[in-house]
One Martini backbone bead per residue (centre of mass of N, CA, C, O) as a GRO file, in nm:
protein
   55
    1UNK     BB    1 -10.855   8.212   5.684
    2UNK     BB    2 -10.845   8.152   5.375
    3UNK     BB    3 -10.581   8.239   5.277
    4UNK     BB    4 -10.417   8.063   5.482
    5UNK     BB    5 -10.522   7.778   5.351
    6UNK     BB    6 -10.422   7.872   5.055
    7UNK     BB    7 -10.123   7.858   5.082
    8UNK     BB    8 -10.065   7.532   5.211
    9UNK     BB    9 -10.116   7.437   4.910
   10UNK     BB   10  -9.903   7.621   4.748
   11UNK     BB   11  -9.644   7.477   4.830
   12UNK     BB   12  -9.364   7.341   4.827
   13UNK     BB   13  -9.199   7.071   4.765
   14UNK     BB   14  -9.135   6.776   4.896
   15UNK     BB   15  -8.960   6.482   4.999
   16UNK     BB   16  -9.192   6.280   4.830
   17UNK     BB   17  -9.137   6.467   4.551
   18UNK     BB   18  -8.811   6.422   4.552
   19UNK     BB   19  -8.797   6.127   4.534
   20UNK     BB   20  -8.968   6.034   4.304
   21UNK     BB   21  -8.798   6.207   4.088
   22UNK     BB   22  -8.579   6.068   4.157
   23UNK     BB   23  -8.689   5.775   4.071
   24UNK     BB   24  -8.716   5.907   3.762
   25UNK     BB   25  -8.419   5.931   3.694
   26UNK     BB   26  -8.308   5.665   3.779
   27UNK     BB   27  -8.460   5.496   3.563
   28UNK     BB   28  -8.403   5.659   3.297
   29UNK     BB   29  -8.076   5.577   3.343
   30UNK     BB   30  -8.110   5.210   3.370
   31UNK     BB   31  -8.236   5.222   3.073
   32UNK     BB   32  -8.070   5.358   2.890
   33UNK     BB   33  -7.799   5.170   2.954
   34UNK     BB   34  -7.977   4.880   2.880
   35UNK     BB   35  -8.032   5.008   2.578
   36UNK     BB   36  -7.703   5.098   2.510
   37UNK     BB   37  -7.453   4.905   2.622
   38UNK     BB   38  -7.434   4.672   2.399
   39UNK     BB   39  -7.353   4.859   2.180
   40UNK     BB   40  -7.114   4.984   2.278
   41UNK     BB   41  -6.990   4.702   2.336
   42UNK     BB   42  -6.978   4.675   2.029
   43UNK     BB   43  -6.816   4.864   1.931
   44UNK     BB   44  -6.569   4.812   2.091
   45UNK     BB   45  -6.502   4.570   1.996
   46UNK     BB   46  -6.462   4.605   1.689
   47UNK     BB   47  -6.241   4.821   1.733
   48UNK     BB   48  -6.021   4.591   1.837
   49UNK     BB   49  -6.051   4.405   1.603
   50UNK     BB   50  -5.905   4.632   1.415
   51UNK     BB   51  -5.678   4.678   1.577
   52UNK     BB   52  -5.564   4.365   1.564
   53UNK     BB   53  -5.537   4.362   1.308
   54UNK     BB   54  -5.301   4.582   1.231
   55UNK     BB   55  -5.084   4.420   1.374
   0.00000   0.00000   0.00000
């Protein structure tokens, strides 16, 4: 009895634990988005700003 009780530990991820997992990539994708956002929208203005010079 002891390998097979041991073997039910040693189980691949469970539902709660790619969940988790979900969970920690979502965050750290609206995290970069929150801190690259401003930036990128600072270059798009900039660059619509010297297209507009240029007409």
């Amino acid at each position: 009895m002891g390998p097979a009780r041991s073997n039910l530990s040693e189980r691949g991820a469970t539902a709660p634990e790619y969940a988790l997992i979900g969970a920690l990539v979502a965050g750290v994708i609206v995290l970069s988005v929150t801190a690259l956002g401003q930036m990128v929208l600072d270059l798009f203005e900039t660059t619509t700003v010297v297209f507009q010079g240029l007409w």
